[in-house]
LUMKEMAR-767445 format. One record per residue (C-alpha): residue number from 0; x, y, z negated. Coordinates in Angstrom, 3 decimals, decimal comma, padded with zeros to 6 digits. Layout:
# LUMKEMAR-767445
[NUM; [X; Y; Z]]
...
END
This chain:
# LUMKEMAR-767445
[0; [044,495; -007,506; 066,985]]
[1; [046,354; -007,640; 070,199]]
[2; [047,383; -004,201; 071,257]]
[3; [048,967; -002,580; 068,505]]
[4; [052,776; -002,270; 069,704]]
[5; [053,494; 001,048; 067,105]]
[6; [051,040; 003,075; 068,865]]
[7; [049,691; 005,619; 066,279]]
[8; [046,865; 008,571; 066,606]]
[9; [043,952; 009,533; 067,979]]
[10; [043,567; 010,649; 071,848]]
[11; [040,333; 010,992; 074,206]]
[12; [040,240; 008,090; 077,531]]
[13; [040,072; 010,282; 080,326]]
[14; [037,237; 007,909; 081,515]]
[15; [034,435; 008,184; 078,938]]
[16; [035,889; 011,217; 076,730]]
[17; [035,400; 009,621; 073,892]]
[18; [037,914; 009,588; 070,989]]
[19; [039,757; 006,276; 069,839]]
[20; [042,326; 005,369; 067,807]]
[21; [045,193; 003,796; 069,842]]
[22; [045,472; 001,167; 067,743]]
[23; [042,235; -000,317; 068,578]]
[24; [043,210; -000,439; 071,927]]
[25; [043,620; -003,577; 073,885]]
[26; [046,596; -004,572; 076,590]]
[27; [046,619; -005,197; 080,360]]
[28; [049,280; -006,181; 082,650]]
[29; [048,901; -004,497; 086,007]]
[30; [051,450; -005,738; 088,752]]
[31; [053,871; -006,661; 086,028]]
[32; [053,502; -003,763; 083,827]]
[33; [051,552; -003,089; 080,663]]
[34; [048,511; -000,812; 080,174]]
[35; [046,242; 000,041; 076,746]]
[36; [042,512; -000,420; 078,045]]
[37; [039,912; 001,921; 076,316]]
[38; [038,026; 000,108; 073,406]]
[39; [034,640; 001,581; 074,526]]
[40; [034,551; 001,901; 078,294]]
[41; [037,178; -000,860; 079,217]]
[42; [038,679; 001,497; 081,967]]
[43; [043,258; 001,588; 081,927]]
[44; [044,260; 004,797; 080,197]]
[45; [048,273; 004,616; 080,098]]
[46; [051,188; 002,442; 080,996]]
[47; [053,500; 001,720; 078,264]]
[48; [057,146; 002,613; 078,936]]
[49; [060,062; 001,132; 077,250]]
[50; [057,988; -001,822; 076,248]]
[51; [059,705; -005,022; 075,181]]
[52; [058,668; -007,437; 077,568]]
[53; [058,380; -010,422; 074,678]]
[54; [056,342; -008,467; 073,060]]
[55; [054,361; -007,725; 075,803]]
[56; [054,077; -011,359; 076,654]]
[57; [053,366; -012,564; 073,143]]
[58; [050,284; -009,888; 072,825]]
[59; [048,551; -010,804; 075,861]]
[60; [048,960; -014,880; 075,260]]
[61; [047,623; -013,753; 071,979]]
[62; [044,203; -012,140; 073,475]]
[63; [043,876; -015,113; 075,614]]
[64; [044,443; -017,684; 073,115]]
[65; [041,733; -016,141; 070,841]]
[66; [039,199; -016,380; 074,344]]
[67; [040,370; -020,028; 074,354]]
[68; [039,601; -020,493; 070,922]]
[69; [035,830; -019,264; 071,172]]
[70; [035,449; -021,375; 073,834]]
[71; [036,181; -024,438; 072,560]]
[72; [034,385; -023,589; 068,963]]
[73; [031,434; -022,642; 071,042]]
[74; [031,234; -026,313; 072,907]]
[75; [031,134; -027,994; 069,879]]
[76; [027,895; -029,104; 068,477]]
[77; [029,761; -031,049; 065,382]]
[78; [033,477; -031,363; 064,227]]
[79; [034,344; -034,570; 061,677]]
[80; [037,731; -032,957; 061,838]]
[81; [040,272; -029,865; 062,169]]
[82; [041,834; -032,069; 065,077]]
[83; [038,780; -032,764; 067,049]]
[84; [039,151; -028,897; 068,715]]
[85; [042,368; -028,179; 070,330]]
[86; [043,184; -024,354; 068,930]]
[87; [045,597; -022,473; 069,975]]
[88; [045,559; -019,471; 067,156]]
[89; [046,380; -019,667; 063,145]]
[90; [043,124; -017,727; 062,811]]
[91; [040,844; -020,392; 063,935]]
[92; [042,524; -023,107; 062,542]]
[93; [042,543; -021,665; 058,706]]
[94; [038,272; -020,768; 059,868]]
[95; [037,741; -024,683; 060,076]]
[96; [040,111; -025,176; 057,415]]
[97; [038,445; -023,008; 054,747]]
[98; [035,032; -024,364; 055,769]]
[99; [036,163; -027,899; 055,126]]
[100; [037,684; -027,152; 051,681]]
[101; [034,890; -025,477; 050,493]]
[102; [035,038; -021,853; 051,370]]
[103; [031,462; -020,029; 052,212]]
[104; [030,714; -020,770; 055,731]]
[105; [029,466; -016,942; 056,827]]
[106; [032,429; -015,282; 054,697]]
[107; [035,067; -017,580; 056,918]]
[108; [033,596; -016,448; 060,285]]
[109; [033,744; -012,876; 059,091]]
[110; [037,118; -013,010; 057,564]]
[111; [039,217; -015,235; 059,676]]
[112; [037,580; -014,662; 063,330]]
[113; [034,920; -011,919; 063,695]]
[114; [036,503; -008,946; 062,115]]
[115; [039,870; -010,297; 064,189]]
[116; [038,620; -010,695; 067,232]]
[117; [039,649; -007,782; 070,124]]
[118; [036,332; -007,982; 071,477]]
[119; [034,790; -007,158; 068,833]]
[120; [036,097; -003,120; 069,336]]
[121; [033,690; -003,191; 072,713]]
[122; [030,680; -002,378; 070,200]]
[123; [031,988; 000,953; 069,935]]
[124; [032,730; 001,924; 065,941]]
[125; [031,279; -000,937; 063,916]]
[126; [031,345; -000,475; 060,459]]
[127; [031,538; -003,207; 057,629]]
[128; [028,834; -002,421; 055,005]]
[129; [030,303; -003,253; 052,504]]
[130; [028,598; -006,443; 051,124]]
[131; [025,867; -004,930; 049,640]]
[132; [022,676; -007,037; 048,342]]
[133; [019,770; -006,419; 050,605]]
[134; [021,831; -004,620; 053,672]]
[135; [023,391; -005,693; 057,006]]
[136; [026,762; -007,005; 057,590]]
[137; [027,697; -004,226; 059,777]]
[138; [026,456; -000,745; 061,140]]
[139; [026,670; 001,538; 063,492]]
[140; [024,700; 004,498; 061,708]]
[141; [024,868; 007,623; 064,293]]
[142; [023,033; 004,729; 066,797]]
[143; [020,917; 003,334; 063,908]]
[144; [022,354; -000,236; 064,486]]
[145; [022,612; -002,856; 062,351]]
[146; [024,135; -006,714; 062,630]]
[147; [023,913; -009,233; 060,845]]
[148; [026,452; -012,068; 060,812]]
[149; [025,210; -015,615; 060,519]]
[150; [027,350; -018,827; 060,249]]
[151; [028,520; -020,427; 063,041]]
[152; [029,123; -023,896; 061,507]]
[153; [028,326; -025,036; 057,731]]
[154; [029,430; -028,204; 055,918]]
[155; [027,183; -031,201; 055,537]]
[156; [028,905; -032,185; 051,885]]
[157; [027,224; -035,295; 052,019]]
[158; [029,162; -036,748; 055,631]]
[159; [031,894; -034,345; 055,215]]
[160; [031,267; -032,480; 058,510]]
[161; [030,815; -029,530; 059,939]]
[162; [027,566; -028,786; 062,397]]
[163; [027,109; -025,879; 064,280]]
[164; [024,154; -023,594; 063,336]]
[165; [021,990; -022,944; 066,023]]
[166; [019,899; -020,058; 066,528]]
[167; [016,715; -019,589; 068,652]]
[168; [014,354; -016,533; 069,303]]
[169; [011,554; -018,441; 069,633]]
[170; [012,580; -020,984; 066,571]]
[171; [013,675; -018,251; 063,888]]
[172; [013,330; -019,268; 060,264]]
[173; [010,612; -017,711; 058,121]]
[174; [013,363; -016,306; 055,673]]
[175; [015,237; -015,016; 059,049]]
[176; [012,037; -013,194; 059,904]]
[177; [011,914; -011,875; 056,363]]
[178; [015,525; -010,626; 056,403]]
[179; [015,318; -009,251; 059,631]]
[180; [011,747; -007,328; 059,433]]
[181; [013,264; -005,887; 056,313]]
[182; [016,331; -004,146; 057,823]]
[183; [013,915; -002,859; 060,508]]
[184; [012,255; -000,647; 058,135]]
[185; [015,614; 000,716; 057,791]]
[186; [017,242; 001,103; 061,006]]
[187; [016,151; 001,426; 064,700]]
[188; [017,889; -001,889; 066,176]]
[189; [019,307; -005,192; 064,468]]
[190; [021,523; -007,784; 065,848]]
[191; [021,309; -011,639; 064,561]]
[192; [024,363; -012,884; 065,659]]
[193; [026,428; -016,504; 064,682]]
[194; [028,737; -014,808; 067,015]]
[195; [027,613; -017,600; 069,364]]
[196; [024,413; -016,515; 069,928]]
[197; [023,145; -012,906; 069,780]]
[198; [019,613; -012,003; 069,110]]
[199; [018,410; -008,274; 069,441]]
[200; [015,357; -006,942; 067,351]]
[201; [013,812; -003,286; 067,481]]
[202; [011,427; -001,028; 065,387]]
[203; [008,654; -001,981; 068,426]]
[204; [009,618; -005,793; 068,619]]
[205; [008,777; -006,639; 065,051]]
[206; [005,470; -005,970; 064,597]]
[207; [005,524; -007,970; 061,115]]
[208; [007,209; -009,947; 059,662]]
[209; [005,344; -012,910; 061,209]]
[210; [005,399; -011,333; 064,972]]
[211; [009,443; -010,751; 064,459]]
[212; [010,805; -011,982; 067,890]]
[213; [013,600; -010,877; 069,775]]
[214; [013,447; -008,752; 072,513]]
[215; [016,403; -010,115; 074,111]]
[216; [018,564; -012,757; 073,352]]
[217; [022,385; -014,294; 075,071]]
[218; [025,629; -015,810; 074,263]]
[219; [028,400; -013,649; 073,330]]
[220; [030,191; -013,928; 076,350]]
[221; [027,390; -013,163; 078,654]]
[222; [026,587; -010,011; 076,740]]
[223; [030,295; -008,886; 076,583]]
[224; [030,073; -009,322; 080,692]]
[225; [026,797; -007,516; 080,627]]
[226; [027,764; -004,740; 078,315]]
[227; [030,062; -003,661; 080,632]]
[228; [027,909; -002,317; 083,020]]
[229; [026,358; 000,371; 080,433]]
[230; [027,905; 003,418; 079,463]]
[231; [027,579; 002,089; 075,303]]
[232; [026,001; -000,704; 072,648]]
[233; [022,743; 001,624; 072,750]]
[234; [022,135; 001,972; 076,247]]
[235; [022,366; -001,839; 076,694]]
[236; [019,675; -002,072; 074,349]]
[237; [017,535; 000,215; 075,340]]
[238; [017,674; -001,018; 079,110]]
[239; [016,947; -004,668; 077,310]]
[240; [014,046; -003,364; 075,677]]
[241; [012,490; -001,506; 078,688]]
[242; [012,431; -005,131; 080,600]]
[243; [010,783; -006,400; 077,305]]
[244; [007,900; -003,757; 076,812]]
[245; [007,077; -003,676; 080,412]]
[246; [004,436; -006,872; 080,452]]
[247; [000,830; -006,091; 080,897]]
[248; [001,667; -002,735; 079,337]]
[249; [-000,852; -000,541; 080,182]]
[250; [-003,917; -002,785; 079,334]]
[251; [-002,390; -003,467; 075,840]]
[252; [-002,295; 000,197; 075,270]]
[253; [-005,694; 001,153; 076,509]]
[254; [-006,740; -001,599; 073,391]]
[255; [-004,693; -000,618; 071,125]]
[256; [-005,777; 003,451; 071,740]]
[257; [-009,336; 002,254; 071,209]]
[258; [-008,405; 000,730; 067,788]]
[259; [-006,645; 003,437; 066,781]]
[260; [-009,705; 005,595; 067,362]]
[261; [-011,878; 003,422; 065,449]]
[262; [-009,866; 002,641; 062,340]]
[263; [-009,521; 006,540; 062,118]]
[264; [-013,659; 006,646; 062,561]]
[265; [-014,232; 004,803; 059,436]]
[266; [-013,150; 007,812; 057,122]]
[267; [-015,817; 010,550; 056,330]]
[268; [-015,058; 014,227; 057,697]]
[269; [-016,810; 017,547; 057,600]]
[270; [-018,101; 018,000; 060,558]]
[271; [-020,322; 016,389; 063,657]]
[272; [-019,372; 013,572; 065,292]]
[273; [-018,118; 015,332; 068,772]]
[274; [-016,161; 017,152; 066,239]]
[275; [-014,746; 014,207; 064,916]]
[276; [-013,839; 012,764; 068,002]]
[277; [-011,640; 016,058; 068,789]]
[278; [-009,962; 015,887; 065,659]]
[279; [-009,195; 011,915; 066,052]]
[280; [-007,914; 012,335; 069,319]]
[281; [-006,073; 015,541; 068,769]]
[282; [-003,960; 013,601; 065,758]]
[283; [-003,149; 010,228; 067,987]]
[284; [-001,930; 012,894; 070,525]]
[285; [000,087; 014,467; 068,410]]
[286; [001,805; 011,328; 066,894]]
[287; [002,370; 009,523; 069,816]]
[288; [004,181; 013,221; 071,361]]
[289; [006,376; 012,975; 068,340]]
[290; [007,344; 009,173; 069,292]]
[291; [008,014; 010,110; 072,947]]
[292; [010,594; 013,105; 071,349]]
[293; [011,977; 009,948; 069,156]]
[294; [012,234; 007,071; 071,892]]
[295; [014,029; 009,733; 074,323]]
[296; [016,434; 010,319; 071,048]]
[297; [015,183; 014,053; 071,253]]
[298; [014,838; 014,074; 067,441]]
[299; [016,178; 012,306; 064,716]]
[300; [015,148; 008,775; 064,944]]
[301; [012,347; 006,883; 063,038]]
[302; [011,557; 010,202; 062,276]]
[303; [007,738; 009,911; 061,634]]
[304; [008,749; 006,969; 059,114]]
[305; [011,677; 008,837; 057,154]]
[306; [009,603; 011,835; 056,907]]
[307; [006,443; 009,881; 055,632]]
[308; [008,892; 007,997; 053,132]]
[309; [010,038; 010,853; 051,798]]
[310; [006,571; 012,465; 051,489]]
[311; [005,158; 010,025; 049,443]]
[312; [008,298; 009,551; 047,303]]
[313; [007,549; 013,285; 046,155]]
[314; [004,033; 012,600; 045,426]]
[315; [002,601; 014,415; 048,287]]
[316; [-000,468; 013,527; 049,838]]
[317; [-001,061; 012,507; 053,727]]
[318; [-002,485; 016,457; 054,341]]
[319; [000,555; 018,010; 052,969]]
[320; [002,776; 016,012; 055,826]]
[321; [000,176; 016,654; 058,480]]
[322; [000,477; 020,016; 057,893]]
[323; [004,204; 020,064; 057,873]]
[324; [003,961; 018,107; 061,127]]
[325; [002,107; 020,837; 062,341]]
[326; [004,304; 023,374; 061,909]]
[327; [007,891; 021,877; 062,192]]
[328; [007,021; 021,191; 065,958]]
[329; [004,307; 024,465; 066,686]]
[330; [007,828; 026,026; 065,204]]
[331; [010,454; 024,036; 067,371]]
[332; [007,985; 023,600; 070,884]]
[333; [005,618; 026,097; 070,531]]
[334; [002,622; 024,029; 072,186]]
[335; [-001,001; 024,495; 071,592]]
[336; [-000,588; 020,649; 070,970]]
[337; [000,222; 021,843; 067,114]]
[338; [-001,429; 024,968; 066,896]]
[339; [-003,129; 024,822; 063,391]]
[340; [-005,987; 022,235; 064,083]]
[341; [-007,030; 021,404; 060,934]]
[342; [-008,195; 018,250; 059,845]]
[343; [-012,329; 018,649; 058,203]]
[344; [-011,699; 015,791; 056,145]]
[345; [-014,046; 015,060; 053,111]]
[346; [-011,829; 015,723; 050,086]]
[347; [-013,063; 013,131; 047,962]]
[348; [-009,702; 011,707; 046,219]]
[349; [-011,033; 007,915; 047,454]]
[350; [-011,633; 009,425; 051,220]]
[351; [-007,932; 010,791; 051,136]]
[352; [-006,279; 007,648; 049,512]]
[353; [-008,257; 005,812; 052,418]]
[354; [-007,188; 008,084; 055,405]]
[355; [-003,533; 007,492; 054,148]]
[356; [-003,720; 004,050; 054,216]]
[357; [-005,997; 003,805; 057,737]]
[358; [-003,247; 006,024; 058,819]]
[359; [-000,473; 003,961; 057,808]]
[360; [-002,326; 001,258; 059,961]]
[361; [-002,706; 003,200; 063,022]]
[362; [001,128; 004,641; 063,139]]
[363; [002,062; 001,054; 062,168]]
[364; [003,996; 001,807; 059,294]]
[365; [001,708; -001,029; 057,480]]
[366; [001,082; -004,546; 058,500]]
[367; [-002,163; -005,370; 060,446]]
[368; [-002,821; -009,044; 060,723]]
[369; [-003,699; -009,288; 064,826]]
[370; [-001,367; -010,585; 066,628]]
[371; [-001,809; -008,418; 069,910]]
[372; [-002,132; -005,327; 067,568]]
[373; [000,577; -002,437; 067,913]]
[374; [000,480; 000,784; 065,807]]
[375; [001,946; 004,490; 067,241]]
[376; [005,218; 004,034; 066,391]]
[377; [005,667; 000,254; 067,593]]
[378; [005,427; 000,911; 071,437]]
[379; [008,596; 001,971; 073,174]]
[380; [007,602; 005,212; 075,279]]
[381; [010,314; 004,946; 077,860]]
[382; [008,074; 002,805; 079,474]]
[383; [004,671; 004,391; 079,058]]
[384; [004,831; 006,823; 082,314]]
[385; [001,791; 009,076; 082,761]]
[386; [000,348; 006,658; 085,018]]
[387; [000,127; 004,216; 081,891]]
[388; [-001,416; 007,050; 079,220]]
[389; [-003,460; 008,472; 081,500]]
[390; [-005,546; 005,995; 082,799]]
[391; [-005,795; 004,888; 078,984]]
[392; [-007,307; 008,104; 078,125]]
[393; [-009,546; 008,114; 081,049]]
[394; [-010,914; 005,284; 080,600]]
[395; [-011,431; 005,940; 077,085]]
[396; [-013,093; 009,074; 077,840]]
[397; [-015,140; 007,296; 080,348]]
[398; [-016,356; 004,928; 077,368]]
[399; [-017,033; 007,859; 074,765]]
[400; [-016,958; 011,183; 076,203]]
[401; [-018,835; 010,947; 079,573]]
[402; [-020,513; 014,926; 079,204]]
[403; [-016,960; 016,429; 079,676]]
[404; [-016,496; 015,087; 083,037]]
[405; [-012,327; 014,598; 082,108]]
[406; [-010,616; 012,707; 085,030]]
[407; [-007,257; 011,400; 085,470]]
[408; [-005,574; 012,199; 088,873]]
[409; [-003,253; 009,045; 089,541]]
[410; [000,372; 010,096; 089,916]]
[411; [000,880; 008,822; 093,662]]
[412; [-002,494; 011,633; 094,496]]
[413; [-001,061; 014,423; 092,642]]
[414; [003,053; 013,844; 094,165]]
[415; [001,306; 014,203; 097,361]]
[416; [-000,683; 017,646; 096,479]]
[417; [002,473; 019,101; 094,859]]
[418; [004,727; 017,739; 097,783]]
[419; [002,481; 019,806; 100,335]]
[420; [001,363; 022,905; 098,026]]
[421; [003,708; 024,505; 095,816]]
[422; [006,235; 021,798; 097,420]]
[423; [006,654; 023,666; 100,665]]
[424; [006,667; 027,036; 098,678]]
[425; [010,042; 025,551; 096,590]]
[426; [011,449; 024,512; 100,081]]
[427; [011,299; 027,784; 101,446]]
[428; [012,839; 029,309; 098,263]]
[429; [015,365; 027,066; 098,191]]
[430; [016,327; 027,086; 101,463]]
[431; [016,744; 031,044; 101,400]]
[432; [018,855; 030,423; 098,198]]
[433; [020,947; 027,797; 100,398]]
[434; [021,405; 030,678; 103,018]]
[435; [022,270; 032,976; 100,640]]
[436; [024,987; 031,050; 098,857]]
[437; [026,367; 030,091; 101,955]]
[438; [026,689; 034,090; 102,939]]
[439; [028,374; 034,819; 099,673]]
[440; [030,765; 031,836; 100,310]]
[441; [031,510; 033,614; 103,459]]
[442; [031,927; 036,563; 102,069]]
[443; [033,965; 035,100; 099,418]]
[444; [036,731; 033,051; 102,103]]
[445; [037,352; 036,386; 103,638]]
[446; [038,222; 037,896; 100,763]]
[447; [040,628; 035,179; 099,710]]
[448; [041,549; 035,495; 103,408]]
[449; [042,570; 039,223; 102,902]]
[450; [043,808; 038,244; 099,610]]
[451; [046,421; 036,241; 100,702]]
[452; [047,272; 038,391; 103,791]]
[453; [048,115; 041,381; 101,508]]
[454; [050,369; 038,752; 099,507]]
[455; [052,293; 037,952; 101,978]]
[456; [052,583; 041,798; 102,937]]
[457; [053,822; 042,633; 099,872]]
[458; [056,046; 039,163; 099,684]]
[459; [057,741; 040,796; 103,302]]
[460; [058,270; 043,930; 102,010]]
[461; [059,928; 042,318; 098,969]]
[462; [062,291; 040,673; 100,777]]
[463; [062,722; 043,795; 102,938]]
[464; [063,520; 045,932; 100,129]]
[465; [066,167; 043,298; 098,869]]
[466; [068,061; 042,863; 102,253]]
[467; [068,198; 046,407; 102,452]]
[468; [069,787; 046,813; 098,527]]
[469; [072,002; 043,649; 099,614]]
[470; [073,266; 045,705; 102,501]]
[471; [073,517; 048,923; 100,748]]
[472; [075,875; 046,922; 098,436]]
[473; [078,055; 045,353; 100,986]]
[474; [078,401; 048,360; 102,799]]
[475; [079,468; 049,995; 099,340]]
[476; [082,310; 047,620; 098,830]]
[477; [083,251; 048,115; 102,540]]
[478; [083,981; 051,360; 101,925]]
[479; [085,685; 051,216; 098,941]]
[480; [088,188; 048,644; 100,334]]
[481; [089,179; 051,320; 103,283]]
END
């Protein structure tokens, strides 16, 4: 890794406050002299004194030769042989050379490039996983990302060649899908990379494993320019995802709200039908208030999932986390929202075993074979503004509830009420609070004004008091000389 030079320890960049090791830290020459460049936000933190200037030289040419490198691998759609890509570094010379003697083609890329390459330290602290069966490459676990390394060229043993894997969104194996829907159970975001190409899945872009797409997709050096403009790895990707989710949003939720409502309606409760309705709508509202905590990273994330996991891992039944649902949040929020409404459902142990499942459905923690169908916990709320959820409801209401006369006030109509009503009220408020901060300020300068006036009083009569002693003394040794 270019950058080393004997620097040791950890300090914080000035620029991002983050910690870092300065070891990880790359090297810039600015007008001739050298600078370490934060690993995270990519902004100069120090110039290096006393550095040898060789070794200055030899650890930039070696960054740049390992851009080169990439490059050239990158162009290359086949290679019959080690010399038919100039390289410039040992490290991508012994990758094709390990490939062509036999070596596995994903363990080469990992070894002798990815987990070398200075760029690399950009997504923040990746961590190898440790080759475990089943699990992702690498993670970042306090983000809940995951990546998984593909190879970027394999060996056709029959012509002796190498051909570069190529990986498409829209093309992805059915084992890909498999692999990747299966880490999204365990994490929030996943990363299919051949370090060429990088593909980015989420917890609301796989749907199943059949509707697995990406929600975006680039080459590695176009997302290493774009990352740069975001503050860190997961606001990229949520930004990504936003531009993803945003298509025909609001008409795919209004559907997907009326499913909910009716896969819910098929299991038997104790109580009337208006009844039901409340109770139905009263749980979807409650779930999808959870999600909005999650997707503004307000809670733990996947929390709804973990929590479900880890209540039917115990044994527990779907009341017993409903009711500690209930009063986790009525606990943490206080709102009405979770205020003991309980659930009139018929006990029978076939009804319960069947609202788990329908419920399993409707948060989307289970498979439903539509393609345009998305459970709770599959949209991204970011994106779902009031305007979105509450023309959804009203129109649902419209459909089902029409004797409670419930109407949605579009956001644009209620800005302008607020902006002339209690608006004008805050204005005036705020404006006395202006006037009275700026009286205190005044009051506060001539303070500092008299302040400094009696320092310099008391800095004259100092130097008063120690002419006068100064004289006193030379009029003492005047005396003594006569």
């Amino acid at each position: 890794m270019s950058g080393r030079g004997g620097m040791h320890g950890n300090r914080v960049c000035p620029h991002c406050l983050r910690y870092f090791n300065v070891e990880e830290c790359r090297l810039k020459v600015i007008r001739g002299e050298l600078y370490t460049i934060c690993p995270y936000c990519d902004e100069t933190i120090k110039k290096l004194k006393n550095f040898p200037p060789e070794e200055r030289e030899r650890l930039l040419r070696r960054e740049h030769d390992f851009d080169h490198d990439l490059r050239n691998l990158f162009r290359k759609d086949k290679i019959e042989d080690i010399n038919d890509v100039y390289l410039r570094t040992n490290d991508a010379k012994d990758y094709l050379h390990n490939i062509f003697e036999g070596g596995e083609a994903e363990d080469s890329l990992d070894s002798f490039l990815f987990q070398k390459d200075p760029f690399i330290k950009k997504l923040q602290k990746i961590k190898k996983a440790g080759g475990e069966k089943g699990k992702p490459d690498y993670t970042i676990e306090k983000d809940f990302i995951s990546l998984e390394l593909k190879p970027l060229f394999v060996k056709d043993k029959r012509r002796g060649i190498l051909k570069q894997e190529q990986l498409d969104g829209d093309r992805l194996k059915s084992e890909l899908k498999k692999q990747i829907y299966k880490y999204i159970g365990q994490t929030k975001y996943v990363i299919l990379t051949n370090y060429k190409k990088w593909l980015f899945f989420s917890t609301k872009s796989c749907i199943s494993e059949e509707n697995c797409k990406p929600f975006y997709e680039c080459e590695f050096f176009e997302f290493l320019n774009e990352l740069k403009n975001f503050g860190d790895l997961r606001e990229f990707l949520e930004k990504k995802q936003e531009v993803f989710e945003k298509e025909d949003l609001d008409e795919r939720f209004f559907k997907n709200l009326k499913e909910w409502k009716r896969i819910l309606g098929d299991i038997k409760f104790e109580c009337s039908e208006r009844e039901k309705d409340e109770i139905i709508i009263n749980l979807i509202n409650k779930l999808v208030f959870v999600e909005v905590l999650d997707d503004f990273m307000l809670i733990e994330p996947l929390w709804i999932k973990r929590k479900w996991e880890e209540y039917k891992s115990r044994g527990r039944n779907i009341l017993d986390f409903l009711n500690f649902l209930d009063k986790y949040f009525y606990d943490v929020y206080g709102t009405e929202l979770f205020k003991g409404g309980e659930i009139k459902i018929n006990a029978e142990r076939e009804n319960i075993i069947e609202f788990e499942k329908k419920l399993e459905i409707v948060l989307g923690l289970k498979s439903k074979m539509e393609r345009d169908y998305r459970g709770i916990t599959q949209y991204y709320y970011r994106n779902i503004d009031e305007d979105i959820s509450g023309k959804s409801y009203e129109r649902y209401l419209a459909e089902h509830r029409k004797e409670k006369g419930i109407f949605y006030t579009p956001k644009s109509i209620t800005k302008y009420i607020v902006n002339n009503t209690v608006g004008c009220i805050l204005d005036e408020i705020l404006n006395e609070i202006k006037a009275e901060f700026e009286r205190l300020g005044e009051i506060k300068r001539k303070e500092e004004e008299i302040r400094d006036k009696e320092e310099s009083l008391r800095e004259k009569r100092k130097k008063r008091e120690q002419i006068r002693k100064w004289r006193d003394v030379r009029r003492a040794l005047h005396e003594r000389k006569k």
